[in-house]
N, C-alpha and C positions, 0 to 999 in steps of 0.2 A: 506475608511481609516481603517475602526474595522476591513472590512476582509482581508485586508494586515495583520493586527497586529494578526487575528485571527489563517491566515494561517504559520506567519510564529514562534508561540508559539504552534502550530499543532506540527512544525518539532522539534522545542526545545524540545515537550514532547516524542517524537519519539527518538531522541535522549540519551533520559535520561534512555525511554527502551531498548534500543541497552544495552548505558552502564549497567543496571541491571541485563543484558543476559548474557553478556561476562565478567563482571569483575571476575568471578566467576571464570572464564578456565584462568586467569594472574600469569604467573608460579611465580613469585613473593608470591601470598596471596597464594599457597597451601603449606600447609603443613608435607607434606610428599616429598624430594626431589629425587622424581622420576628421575632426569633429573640434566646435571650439572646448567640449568636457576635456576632450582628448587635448589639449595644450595646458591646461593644467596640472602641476601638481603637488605631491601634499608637502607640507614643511617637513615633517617628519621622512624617515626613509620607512619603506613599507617592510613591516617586519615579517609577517604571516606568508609564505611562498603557499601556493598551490599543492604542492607536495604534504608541506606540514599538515592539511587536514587530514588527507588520509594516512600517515604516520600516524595522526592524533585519536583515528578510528579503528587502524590496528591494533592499537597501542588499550586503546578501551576495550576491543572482543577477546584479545589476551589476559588482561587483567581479573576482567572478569568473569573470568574461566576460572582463572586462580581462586577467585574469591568464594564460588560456587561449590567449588572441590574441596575447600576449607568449611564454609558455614551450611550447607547443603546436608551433611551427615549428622550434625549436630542438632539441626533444629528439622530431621525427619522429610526433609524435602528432597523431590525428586522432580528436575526439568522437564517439564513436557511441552510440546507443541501438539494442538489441536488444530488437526487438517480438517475436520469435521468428519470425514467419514473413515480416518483413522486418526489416534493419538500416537504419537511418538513419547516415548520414556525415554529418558539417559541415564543410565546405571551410572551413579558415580561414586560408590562406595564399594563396589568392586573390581577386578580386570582391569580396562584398561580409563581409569575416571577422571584425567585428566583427560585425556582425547576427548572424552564422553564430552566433559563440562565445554572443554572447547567447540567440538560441533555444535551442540547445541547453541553455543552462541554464538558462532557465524549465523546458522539455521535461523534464527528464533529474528536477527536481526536479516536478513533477506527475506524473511515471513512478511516483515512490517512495511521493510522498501518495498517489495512487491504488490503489498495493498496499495502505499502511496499512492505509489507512481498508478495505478490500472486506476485510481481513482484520479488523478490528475488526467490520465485517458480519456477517460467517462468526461470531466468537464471540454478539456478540449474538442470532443467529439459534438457535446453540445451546443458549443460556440463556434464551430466552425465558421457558422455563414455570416460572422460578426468582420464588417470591414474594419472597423474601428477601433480592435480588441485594447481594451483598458490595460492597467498595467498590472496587474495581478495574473491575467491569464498572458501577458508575455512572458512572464514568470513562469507559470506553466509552463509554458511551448518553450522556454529555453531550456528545462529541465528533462524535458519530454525528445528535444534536441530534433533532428530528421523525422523520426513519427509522426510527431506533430503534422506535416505536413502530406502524409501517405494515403491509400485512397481508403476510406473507411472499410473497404472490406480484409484489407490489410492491419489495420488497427486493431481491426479484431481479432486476428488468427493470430499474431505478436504474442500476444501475451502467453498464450497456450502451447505454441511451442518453446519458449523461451522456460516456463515451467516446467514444461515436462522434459526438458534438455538437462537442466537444474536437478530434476530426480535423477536422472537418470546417470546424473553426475557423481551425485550424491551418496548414489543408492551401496556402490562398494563397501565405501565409510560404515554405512550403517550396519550395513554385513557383519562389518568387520568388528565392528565394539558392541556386538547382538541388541540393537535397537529393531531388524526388522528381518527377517529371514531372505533369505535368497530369491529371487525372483527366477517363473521356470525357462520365461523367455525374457526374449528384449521387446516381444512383442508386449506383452502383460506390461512389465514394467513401462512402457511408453503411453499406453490405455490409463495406468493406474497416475501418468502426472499428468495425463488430459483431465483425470477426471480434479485429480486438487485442482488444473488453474479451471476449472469450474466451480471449485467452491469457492477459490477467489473472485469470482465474479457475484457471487453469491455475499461476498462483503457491501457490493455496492446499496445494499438495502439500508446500509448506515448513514451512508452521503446521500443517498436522494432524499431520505426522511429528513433528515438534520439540513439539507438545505430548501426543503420545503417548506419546513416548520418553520424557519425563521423569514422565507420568505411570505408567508402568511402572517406573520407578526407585523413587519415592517411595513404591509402596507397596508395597515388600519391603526400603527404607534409609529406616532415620529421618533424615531428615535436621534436623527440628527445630520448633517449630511456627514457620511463617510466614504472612502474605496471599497471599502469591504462589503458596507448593505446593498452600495451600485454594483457592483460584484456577484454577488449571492439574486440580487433581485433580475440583474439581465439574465444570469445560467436558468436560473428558475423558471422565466420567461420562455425560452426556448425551450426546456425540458417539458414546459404545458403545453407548448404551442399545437399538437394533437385535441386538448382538449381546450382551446380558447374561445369554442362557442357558449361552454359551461357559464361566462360572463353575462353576468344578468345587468346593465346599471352600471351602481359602481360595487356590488355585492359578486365574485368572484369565487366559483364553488370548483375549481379547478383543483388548488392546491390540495384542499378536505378529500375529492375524490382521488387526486392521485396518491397522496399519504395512503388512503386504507388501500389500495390498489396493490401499491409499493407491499405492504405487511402482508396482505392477502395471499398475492402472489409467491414475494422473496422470504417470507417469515413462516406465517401457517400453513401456508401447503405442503411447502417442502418435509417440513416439521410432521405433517400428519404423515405424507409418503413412505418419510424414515418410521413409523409407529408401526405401520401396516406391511412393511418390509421386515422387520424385529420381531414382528407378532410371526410372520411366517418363517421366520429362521434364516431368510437372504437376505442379501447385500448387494448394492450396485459396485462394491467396489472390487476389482478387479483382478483374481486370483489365480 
């Protein structure tokens, strides 16, 4: 039950950073009317400042800390984050358990942003060579901010050091409230948040399946005209474009091949690697 409630005030606070990001570019609050939106504006006086969302997002990873450290002991739950090739525990029933429940959910909510956004990556990346990008992936790129705009070999190195900057920031705290023992160097520890943002990349097996799958639906069911299936269906488009000989007609075996690809690859291999690493008693992860 706490990680339903956990995951879905994860999104609430993901939410609250989008709005933080963007309210800023709403030709309404600037000042200067660049633009005829820009001479406009609203009857009302705008009451929400920029500031207020992240007030209203600290305000939520505080809280519910509180709430954790409260209902947490009671109903036998214990915080974790699953980095995949390690779990993180927060002890909050002994020591120091409010700190605990706090970390945690800073943690648990930069867990989520940091899929976001590398999955907002991933789409921008596949869009790049789009002149005419729609207005969903402006959206992206303004969320994405400068990246956006960097040379792919860049975009990809971003995330991984930005991760393992984050552990290694992090890593004290956990020290300190015994979530993870001491690290012997700073080398290990810098190894060990290379290898999480690879497990983060290892998320993207969600978003290419999920917008595959719908972009194989959409074009053999009308479903109606939208922003969202033009959307889904141009990224999808590009993410096939490797395999758009697969087009036979009007019968398109691209999508079906790239799905089991997608699972093969990011799902059951890795999956079996981790079985036959277990079975022999190591670990790729970093010690």
């Amino acid at each position: 039950m706490l990680d339903a409630i956990d995951f879905i005030l994860n999104v609430a606070g993901v939410l609250l950073w989008l709005n933080w990001r963007s309210v800023r570019l709403d030709p309404f609050n600037r000042g200067v009317p660049a633009t005829l939106a820009g001479t406009v504006r609203r009857a009302e006086p705008m009451r929400l400042k920029r500031w207020h969302f992240l007030a209203a997002l600290g305000t939520l990873l505080f809280v519910r800390a509180l709430l954790y450290r409260a209902l947490g002991p009671a109903v036998n739950w214990t915080p974790k984050i699953n980095l995949v090739l390690v779990q993180l525990a927060f002890p909050i029933i002994r020591g120091h358990s409010f700190l605990s429940a706090l970390s945690f959910s800073v943690m648990a909510f930069f867990q989520l942003l940091a899929v976001f956004h590398l999955w907002l990556l991933i789409i921008s990346i596949a869009n790049r060579r789009e002149t005419s990008p729609d207005a969903l992936q402006k959206l992206a790129n303004v969320q994405l901010g400068q990246l956006a705009r960097w040379p792919l070999s860049v975009q990809l190195l971003v995330p991984v050091f930005v991760i393992a900057g984050l552990w290694m920031a992090f890593h004290p705290l956990l020290v300190y409230i015994g979530v993870m023992p001491h690290a012997r160097s700073n080398g290990i520890l810098f190894a060990q948040g290379c290898m999480i943002s690879l497990m983060l990349y290892w998320t993207v097996k969600y978003l290419l399946v999920a917008l595959l799958a719908v972009h194989l639906i959409i074009t053999y069911v009308y479903l109606g005209a939208n922003p969202v299936w033009e959307f889904i269906n141009t990224t999808s488009k590009n993410l096939l474009s490797p395999l758009r000989f697969l087009r036979i007609g009007r019968v398109d075996f691209a999508p079906i091949l790239a799905i089991i690809l997608v699972v093969l690859l990011l799902y059951v291999l890795p999956y079996e690697l981790f079985k036959v690493l277990d079975k022999a008693g190591r670990t790729i992860w970093p010690q």
